[in-house]
Every structure is written in structure tokens, then in C-alpha cells.
PDB file of N, CA, C, O and CB in Angstrom:
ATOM      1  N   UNK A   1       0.837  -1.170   0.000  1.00  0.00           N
ATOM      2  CA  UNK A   1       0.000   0.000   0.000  1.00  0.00           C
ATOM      3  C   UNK A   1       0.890   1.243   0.000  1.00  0.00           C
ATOM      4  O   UNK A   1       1.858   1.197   0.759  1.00  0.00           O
ATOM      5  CB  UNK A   1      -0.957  -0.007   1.213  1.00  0.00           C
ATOM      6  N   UNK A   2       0.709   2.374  -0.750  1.00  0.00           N
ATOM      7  CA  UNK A   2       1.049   2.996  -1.041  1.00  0.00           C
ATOM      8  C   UNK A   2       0.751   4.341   0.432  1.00  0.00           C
ATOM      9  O   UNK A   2      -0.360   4.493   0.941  1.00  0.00           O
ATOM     10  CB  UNK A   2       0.642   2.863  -2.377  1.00  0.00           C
ATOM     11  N   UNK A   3       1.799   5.013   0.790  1.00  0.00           N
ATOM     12  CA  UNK A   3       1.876   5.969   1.869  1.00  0.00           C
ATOM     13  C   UNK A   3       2.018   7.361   1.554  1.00  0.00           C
ATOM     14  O   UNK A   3       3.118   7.568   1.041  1.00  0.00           O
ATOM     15  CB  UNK A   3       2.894   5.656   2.670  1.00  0.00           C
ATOM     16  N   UNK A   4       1.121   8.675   1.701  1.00  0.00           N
ATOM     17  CA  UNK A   4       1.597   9.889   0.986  1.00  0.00           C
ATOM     18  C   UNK A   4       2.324  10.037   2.332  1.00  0.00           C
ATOM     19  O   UNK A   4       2.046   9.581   3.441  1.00  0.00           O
ATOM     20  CB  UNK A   4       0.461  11.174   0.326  1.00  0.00           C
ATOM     21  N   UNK A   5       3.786  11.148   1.718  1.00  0.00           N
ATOM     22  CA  UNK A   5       3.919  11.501   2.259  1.00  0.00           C
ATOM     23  C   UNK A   5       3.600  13.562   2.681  1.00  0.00           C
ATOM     24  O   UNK A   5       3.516  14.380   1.764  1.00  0.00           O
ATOM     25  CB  UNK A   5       4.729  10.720   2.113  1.00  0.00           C
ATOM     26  N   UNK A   6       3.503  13.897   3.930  1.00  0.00           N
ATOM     27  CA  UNK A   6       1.902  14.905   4.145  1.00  0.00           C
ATOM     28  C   UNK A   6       2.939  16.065   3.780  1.00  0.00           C
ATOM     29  O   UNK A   6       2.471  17.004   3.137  1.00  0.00           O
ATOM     30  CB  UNK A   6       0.791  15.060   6.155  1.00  0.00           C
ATOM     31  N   UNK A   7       4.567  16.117   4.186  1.00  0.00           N
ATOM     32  CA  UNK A   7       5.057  17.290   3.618  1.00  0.00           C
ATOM     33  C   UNK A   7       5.753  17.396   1.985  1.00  0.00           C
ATOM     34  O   UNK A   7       6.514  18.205   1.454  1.00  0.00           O
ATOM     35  CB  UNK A   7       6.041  17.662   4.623  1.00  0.00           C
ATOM     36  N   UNK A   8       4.984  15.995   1.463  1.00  0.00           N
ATOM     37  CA  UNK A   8       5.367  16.117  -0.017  1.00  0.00           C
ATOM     38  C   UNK A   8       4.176  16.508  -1.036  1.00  0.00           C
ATOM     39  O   UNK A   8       2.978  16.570  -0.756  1.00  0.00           O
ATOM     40  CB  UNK A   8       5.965  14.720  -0.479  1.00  0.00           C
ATOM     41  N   UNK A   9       4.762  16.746  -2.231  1.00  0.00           N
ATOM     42  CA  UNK A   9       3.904  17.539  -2.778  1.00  0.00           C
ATOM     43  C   UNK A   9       3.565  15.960  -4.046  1.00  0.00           C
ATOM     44  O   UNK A   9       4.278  14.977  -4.249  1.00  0.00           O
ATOM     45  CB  UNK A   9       4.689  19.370  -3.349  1.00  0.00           C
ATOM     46  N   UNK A  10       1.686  16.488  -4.886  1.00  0.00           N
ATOM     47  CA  UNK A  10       1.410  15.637  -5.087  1.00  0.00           C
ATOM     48  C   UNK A  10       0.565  16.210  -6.086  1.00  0.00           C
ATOM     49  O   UNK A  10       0.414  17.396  -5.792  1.00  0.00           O
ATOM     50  CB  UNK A  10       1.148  14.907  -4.150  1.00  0.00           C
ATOM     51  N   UNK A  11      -0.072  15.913  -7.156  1.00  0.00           N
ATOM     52  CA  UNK A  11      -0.508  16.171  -8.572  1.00  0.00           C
ATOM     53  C   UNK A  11      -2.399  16.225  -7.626  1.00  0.00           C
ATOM     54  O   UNK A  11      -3.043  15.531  -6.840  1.00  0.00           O
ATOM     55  CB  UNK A  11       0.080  14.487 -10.158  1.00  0.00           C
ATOM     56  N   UNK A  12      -2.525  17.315  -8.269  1.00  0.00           N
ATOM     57  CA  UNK A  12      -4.212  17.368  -7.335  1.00  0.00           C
ATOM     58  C   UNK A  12      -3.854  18.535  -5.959  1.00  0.00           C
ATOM     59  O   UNK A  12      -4.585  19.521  -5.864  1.00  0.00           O
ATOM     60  CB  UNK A  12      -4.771  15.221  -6.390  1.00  0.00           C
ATOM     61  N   UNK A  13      -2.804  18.355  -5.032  1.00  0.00           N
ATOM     62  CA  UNK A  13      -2.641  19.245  -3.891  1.00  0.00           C
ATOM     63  C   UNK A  13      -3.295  20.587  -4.422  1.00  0.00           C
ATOM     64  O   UNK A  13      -3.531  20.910  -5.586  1.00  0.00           O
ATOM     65  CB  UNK A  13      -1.027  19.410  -3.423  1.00  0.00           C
ATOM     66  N   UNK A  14      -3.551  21.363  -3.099  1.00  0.00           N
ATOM     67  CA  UNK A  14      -4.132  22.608  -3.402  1.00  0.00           C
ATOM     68  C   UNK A  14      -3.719  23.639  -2.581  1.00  0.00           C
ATOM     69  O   UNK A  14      -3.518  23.248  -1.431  1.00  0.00           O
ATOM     70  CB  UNK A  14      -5.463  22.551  -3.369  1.00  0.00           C
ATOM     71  N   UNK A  15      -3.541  24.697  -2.742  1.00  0.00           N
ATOM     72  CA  UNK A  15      -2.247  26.134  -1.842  1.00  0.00           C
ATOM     73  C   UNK A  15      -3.307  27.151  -2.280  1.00  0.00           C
ATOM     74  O   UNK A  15      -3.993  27.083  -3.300  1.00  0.00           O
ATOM     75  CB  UNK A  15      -0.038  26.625  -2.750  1.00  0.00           C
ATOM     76  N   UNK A  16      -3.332  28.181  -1.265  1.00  0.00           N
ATOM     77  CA  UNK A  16      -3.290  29.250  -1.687  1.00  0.00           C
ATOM     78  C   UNK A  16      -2.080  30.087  -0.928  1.00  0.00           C
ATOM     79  O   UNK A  16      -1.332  29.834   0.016  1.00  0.00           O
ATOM     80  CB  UNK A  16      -4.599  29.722  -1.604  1.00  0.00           C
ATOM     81  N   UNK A  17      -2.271  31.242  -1.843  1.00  0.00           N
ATOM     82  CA  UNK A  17      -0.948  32.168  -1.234  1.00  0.00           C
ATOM     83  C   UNK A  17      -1.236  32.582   0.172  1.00  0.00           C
ATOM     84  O   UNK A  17      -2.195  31.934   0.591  1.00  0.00           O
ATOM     85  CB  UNK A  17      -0.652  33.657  -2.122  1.00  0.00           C
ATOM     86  N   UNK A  18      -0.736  33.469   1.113  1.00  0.00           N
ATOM     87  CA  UNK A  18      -1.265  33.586   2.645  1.00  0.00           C
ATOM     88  C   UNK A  18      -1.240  35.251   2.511  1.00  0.00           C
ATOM     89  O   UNK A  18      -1.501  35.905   3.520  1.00  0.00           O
ATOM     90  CB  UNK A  18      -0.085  32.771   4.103  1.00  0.00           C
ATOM     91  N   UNK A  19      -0.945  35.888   1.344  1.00  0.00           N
ATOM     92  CA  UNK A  19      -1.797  37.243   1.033  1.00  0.00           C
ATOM     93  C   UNK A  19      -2.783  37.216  -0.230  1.00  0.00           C
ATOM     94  O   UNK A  19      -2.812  38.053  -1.133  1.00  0.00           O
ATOM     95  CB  UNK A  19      -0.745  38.478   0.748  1.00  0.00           C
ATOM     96  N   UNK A  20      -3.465  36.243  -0.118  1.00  0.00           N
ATOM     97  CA  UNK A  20      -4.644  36.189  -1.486  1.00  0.00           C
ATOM     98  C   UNK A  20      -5.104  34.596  -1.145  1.00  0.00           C
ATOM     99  O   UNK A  20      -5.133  33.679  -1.966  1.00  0.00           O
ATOM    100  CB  UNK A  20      -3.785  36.420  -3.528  1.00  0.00           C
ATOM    101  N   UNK A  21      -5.439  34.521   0.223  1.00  0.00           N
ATOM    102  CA  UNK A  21      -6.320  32.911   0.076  1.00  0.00           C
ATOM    103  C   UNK A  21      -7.580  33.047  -0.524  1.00  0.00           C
ATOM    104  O   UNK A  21      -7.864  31.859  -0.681  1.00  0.00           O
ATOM    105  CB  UNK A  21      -6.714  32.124   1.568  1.00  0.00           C
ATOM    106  N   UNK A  22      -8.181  33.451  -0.805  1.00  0.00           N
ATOM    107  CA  UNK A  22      -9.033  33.623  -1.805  1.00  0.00           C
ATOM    108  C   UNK A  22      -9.238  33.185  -3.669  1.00  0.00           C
ATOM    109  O   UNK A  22     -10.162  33.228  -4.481  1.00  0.00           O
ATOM    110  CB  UNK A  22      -8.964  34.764  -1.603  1.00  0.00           C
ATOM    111  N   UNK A  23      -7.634  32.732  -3.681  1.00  0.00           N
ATOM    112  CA  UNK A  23      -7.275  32.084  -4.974  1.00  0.00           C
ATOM    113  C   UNK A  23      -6.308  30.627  -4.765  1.00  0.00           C
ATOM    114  O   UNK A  23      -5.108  30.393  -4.621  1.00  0.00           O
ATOM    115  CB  UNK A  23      -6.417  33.276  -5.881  1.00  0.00           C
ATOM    116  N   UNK A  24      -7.453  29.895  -4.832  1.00  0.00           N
ATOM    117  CA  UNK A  24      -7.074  28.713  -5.056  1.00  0.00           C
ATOM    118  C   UNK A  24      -5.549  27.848  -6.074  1.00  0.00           C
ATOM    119  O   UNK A  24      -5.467  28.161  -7.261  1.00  0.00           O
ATOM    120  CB  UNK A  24      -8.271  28.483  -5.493  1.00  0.00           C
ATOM    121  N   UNK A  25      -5.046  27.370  -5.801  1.00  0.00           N
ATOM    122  CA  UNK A  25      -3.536  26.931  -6.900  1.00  0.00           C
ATOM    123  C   UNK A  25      -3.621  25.436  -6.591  1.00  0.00           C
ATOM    124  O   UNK A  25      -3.202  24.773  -5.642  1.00  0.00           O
ATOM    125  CB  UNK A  25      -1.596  27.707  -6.353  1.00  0.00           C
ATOM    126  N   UNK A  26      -4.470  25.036  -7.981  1.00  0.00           N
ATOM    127  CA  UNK A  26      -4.149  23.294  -7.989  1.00  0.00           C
ATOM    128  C   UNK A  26      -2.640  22.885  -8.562  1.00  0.00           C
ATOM    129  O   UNK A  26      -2.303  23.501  -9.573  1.00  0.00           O
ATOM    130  CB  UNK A  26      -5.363  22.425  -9.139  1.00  0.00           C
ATOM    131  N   UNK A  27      -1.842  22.069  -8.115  1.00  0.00           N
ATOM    132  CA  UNK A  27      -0.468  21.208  -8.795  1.00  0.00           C
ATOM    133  C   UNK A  27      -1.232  20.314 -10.119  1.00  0.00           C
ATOM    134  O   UNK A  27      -2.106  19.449 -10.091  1.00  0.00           O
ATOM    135  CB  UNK A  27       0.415  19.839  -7.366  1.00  0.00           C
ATOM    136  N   UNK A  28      -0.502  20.926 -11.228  1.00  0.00           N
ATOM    137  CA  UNK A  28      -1.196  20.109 -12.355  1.00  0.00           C
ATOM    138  C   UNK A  28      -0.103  19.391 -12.803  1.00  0.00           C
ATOM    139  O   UNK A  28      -0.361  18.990 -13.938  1.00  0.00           O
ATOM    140  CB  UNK A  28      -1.922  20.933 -13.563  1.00  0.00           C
ATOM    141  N   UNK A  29       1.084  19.012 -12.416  1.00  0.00           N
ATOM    142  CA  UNK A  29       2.187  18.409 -12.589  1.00  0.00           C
ATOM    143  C   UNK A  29       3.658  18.722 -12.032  1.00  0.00           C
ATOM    144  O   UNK A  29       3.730  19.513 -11.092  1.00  0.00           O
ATOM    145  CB  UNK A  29       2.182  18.404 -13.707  1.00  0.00           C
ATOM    146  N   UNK A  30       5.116  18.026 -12.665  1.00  0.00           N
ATOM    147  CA  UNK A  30       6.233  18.396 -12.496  1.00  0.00           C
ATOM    148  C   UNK A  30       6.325  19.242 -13.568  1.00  0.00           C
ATOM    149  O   UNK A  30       5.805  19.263 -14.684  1.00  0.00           O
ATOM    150  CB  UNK A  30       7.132  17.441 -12.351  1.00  0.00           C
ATOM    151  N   UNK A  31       7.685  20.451 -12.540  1.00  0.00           N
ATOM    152  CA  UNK A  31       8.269  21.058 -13.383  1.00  0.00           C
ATOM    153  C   UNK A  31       9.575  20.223 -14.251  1.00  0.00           C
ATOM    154  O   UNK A  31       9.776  19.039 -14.520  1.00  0.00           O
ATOM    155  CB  UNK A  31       8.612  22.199 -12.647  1.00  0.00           C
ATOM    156  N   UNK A  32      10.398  21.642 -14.551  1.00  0.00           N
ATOM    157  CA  UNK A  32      11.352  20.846 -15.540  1.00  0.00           C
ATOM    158  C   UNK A  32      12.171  19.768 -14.212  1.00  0.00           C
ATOM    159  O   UNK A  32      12.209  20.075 -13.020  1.00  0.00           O
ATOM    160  CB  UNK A  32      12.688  22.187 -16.602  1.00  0.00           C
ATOM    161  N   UNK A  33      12.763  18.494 -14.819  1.00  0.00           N
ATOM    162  CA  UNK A  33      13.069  17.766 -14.443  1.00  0.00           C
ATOM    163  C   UNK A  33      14.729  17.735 -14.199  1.00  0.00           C
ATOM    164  O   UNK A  33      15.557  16.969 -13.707  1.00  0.00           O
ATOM    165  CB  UNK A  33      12.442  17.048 -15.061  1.00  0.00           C
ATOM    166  N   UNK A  34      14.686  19.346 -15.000  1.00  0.00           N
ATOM    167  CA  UNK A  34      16.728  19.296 -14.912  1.00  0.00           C
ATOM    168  C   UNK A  34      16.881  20.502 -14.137  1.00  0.00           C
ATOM    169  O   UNK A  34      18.087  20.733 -14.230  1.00  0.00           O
ATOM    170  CB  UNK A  34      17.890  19.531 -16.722  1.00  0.00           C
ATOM    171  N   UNK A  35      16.243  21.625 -13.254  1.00  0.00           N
ATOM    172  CA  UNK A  35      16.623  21.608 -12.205  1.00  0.00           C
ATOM    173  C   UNK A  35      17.046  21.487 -11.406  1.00  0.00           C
ATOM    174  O   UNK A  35      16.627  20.338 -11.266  1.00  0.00           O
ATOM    175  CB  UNK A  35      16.543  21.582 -12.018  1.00  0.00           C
ATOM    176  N   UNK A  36      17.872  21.705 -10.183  1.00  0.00           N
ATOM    177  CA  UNK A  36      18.345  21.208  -9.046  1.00  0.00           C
ATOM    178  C   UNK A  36      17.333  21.096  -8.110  1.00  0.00           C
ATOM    179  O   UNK A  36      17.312  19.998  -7.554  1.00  0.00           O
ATOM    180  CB  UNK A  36      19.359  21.914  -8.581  1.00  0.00           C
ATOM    181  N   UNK A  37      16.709  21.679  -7.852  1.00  0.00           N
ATOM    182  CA  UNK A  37      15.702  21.262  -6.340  1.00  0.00           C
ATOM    183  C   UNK A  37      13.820  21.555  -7.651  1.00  0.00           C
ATOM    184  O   UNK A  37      13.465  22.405  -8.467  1.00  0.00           O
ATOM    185  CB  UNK A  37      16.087  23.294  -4.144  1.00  0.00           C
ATOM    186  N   UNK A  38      13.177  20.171  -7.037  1.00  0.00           N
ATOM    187  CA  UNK A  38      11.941  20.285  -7.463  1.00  0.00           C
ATOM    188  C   UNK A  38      11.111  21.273  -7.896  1.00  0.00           C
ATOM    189  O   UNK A  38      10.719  22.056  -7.031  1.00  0.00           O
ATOM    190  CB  UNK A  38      11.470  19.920  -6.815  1.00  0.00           C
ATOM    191  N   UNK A  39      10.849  21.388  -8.695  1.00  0.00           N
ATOM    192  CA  UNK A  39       9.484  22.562  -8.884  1.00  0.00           C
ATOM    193  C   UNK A  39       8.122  21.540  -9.706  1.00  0.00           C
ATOM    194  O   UNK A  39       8.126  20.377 -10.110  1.00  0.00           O
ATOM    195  CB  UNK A  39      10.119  24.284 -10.290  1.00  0.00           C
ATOM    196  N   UNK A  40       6.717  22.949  -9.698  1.00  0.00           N
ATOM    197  CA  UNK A  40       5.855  22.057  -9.787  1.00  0.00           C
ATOM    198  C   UNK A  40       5.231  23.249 -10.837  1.00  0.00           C
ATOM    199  O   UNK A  40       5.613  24.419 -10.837  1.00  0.00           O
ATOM    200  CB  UNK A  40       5.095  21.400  -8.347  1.00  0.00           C
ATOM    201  N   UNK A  41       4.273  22.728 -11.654  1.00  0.00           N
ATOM    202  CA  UNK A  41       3.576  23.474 -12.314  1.00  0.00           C
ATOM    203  C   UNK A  41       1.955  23.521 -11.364  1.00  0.00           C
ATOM    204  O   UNK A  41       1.353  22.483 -11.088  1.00  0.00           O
ATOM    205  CB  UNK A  41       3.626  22.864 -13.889  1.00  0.00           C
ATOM    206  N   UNK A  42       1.509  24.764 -11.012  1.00  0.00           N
ATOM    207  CA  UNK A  42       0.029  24.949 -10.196  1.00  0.00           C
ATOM    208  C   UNK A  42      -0.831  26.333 -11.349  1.00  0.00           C
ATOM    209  O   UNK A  42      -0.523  27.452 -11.759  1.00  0.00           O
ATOM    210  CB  UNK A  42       0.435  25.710  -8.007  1.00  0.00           C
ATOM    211  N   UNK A  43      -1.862  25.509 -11.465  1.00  0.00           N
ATOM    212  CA  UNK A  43      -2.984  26.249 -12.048  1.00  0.00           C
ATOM    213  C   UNK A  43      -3.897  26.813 -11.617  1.00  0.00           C
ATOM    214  O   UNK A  43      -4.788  26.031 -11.282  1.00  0.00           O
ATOM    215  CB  UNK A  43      -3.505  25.772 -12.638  1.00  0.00           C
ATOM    216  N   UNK A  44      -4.183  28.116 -11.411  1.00  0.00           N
ATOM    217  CA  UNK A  44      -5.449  28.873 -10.805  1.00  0.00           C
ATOM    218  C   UNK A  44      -6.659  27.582 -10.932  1.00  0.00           C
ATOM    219  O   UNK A  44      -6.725  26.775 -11.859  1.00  0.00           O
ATOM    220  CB  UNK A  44      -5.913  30.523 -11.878  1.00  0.00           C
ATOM    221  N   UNK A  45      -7.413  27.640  -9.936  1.00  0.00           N
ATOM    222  CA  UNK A  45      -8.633  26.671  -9.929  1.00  0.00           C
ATOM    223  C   UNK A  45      -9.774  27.782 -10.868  1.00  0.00           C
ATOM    224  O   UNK A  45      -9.792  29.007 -10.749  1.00  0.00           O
ATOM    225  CB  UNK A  45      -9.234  26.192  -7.984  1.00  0.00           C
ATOM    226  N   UNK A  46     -10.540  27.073 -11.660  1.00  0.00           N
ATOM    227  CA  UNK A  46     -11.311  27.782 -12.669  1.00  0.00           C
ATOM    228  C   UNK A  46     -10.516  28.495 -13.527  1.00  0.00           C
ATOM    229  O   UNK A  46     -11.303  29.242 -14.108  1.00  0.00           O
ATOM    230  CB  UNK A  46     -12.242  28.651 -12.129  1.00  0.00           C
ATOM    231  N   UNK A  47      -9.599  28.662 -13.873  1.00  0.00           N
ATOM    232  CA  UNK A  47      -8.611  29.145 -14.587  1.00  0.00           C
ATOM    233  C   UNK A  47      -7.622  28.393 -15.131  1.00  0.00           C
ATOM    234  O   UNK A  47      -6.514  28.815 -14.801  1.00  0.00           O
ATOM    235  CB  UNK A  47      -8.119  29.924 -13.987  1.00  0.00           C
ATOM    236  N   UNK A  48      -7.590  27.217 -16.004  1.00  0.00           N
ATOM    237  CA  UNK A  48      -6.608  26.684 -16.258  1.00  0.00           C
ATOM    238  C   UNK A  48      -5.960  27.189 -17.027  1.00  0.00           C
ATOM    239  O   UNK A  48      -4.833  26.743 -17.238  1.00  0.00           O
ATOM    240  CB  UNK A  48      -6.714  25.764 -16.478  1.00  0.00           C
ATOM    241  N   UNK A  49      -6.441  28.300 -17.719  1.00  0.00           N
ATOM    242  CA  UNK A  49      -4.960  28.577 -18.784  1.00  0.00           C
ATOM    243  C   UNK A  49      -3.932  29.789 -17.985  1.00  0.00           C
ATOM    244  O   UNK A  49      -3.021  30.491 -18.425  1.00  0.00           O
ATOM    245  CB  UNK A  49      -5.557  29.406 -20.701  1.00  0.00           C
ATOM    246  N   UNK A  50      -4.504  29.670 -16.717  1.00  0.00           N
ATOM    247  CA  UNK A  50      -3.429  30.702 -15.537  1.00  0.00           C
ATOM    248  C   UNK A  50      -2.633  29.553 -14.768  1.00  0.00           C
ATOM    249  O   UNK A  50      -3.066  28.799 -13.896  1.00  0.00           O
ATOM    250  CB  UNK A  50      -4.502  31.843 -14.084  1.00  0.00           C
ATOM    251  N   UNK A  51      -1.311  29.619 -15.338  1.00  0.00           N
ATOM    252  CA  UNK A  51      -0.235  28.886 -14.755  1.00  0.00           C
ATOM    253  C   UNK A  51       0.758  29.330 -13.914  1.00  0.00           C
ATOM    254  O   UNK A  51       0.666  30.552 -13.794  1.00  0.00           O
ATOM    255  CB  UNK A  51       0.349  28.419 -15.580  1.00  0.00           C
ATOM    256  N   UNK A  52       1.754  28.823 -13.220  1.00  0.00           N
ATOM    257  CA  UNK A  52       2.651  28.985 -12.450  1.00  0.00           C
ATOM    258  C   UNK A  52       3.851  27.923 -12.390  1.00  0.00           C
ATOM    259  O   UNK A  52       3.764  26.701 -12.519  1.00  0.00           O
ATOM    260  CB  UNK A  52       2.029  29.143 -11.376  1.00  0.00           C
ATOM    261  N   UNK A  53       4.677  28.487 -12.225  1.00  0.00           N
ATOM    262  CA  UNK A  53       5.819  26.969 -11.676  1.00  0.00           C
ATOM    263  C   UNK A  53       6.302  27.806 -10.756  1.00  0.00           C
ATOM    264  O   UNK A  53       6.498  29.020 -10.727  1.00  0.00           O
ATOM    265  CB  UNK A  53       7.287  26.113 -12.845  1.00  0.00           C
ATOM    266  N   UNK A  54       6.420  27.128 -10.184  1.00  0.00           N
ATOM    267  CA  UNK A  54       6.672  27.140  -8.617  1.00  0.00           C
ATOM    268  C   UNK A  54       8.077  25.992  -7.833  1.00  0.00           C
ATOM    269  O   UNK A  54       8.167  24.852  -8.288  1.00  0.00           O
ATOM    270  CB  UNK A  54       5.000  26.600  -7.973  1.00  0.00           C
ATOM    271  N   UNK A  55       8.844  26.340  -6.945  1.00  0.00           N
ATOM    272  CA  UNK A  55       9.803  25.607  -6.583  1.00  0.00           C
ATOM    273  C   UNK A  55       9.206  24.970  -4.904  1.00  0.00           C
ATOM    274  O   UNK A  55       8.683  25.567  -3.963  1.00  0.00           O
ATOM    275  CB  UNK A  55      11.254  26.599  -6.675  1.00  0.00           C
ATOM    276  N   UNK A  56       9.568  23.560  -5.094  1.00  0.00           N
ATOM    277  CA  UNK A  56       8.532  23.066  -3.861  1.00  0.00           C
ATOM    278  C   UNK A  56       9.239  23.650  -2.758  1.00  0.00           C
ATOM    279  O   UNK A  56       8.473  23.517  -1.803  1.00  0.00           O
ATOM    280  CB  UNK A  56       8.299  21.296  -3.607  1.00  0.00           C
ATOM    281  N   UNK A  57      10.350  24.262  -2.345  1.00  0.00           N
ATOM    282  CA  UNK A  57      10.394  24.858  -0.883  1.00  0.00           C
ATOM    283  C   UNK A  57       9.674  26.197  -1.137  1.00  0.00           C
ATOM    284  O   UNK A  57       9.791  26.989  -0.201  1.00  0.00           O
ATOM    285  CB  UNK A  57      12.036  25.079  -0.201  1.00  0.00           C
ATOM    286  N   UNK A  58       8.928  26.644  -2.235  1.00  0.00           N
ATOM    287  CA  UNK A  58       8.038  28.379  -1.909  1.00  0.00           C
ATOM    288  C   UNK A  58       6.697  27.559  -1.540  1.00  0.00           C
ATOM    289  O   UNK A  58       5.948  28.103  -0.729  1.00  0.00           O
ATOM    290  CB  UNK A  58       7.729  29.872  -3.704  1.00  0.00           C
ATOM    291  N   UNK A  59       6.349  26.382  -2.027  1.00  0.00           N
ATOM    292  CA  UNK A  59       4.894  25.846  -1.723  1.00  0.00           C
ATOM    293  C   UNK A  59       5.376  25.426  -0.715  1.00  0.00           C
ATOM    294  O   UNK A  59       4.756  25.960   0.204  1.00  0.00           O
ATOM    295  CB  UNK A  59       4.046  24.829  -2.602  1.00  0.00           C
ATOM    296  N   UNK A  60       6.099  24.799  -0.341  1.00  0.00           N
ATOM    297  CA  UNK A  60       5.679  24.530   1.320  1.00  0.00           C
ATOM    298  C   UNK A  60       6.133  25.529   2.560  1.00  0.00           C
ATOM    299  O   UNK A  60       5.954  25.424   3.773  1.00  0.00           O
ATOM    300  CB  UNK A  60       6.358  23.093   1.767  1.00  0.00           C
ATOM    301  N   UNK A  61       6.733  26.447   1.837  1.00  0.00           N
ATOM    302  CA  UNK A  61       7.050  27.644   2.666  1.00  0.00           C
ATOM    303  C   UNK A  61       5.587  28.330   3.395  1.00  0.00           C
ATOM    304  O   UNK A  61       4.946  28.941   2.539  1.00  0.00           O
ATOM    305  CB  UNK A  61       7.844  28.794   1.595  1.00  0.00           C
ATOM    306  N   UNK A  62       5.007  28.357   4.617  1.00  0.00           N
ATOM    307  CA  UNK A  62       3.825  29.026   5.130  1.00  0.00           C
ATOM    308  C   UNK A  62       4.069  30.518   5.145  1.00  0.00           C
ATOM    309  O   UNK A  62       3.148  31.330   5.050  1.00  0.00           O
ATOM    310  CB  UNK A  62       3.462  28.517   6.537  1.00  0.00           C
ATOM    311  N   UNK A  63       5.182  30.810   5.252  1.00  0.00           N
ATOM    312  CA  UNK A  63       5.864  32.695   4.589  1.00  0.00           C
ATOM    313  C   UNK A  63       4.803  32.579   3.266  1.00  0.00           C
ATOM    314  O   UNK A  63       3.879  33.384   3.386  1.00  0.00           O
ATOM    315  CB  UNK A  63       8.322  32.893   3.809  1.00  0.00           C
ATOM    316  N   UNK A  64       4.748  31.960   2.338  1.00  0.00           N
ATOM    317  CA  UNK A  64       4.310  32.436   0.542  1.00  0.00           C
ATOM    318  C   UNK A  64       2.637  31.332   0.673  1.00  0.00           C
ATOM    319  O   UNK A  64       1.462  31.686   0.584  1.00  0.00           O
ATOM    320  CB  UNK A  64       6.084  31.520  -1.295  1.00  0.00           C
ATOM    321  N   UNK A  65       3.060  30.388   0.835  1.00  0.00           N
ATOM    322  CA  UNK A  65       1.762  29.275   0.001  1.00  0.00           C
ATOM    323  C   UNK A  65       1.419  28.649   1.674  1.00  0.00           C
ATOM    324  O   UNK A  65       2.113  28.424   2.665  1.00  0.00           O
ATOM    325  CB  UNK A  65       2.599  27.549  -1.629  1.00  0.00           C
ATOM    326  N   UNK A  66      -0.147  28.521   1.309  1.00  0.00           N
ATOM    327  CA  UNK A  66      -0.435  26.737   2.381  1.00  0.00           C
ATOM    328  C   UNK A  66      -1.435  26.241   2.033  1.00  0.00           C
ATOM    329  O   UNK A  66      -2.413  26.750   1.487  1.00  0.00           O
ATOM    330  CB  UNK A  66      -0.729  26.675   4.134  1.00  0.00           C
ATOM    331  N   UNK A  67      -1.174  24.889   2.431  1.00  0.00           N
ATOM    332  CA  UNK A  67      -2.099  23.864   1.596  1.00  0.00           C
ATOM    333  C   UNK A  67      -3.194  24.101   2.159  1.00  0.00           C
ATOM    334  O   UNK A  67      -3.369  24.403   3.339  1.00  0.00           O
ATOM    335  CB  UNK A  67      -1.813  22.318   1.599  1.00  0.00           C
ATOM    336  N   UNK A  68      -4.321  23.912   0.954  1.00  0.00           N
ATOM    337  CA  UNK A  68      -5.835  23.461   1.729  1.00  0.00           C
ATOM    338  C   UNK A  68      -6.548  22.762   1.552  1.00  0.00           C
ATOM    339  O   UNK A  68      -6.424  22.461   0.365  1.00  0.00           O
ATOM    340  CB  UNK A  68      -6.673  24.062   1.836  1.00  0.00           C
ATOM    341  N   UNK A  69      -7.565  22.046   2.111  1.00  0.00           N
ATOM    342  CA  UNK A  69      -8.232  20.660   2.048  1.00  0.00           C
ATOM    343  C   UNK A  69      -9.375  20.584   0.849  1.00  0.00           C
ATOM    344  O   UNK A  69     -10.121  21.553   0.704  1.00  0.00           O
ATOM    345  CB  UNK A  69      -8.958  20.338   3.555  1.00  0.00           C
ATOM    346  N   UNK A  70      -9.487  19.571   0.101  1.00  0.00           N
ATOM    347  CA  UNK A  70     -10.962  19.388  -0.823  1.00  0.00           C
ATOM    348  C   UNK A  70     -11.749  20.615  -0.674  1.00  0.00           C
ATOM    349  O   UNK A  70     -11.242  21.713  -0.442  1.00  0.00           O
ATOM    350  CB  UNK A  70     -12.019  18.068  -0.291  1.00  0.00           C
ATOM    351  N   UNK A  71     -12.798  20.433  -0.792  1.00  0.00           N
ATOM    352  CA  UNK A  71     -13.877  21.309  -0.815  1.00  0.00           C
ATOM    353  C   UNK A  71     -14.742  20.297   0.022  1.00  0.00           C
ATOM    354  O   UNK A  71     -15.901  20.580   0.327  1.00  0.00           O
ATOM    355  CB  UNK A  71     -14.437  21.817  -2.359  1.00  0.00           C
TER     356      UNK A  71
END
């Protein structure tokens, strides 16, 4: 059985920023893969053609992004 882990990031997760929670940011995939430290591509919710890449220590940083649950 498969285990998430809760401070890793995951295709579906959801952030908003912590000056604009009011705008939702789904993870719609990986970023580039030749990077040194992870990044992720996140799409405005209702907005998919509003993108972002993002580096996973600014999303899990609670300074910039924090996760939030389903609806």
C-alpha cells in the first residue's frame, strides 16, 4: 500500500498564497526535471490557462503558500 507523504507535494494538492487565500492553486504536474531542487507546475482553480511553476520549498514555505483541504 502505497503511503503519501503529508510534507510532499502531489498532482491534485491545493495552496493558496497567505496574502490572497481567496485564490485557489491546484499542482497540475512536475516542473522541468533538470533543475536542481523540485518545482511544480500549479494552475489557478477555474482558470486553467493561468499557470505557475513554482519551486517546492516556496509551496511549502507558510511565509508564501499553504495547503488546503478538498472542498
Amino acid at each position: 500500500m502505497l503511503r503519501r507523504n503529508k510534507n510532499g507535494i502531489e498532482v491534485g494538492d491545493r495552496f493558496v498564497k497567505t496574502d490572497d487565500p481567496k485564490t485557489v492553486w491546484v499542482v497540475a504536474g512536475r516542473g522541468s526535471s533538470v533543475a536542481p531542487m523540485p518545482h511544480f507546475q500549479v494552475v489557478q482553480e477555474g482558470y486553467y490557462s493561468r499557470m505557475r511553476t513554482l519551486a517546492e520549498s516556496v509551496l511549502l514555505d507558510p511565509d508564501y503558500y499553504r495547503r488546503v483541504s478538498e472542498n
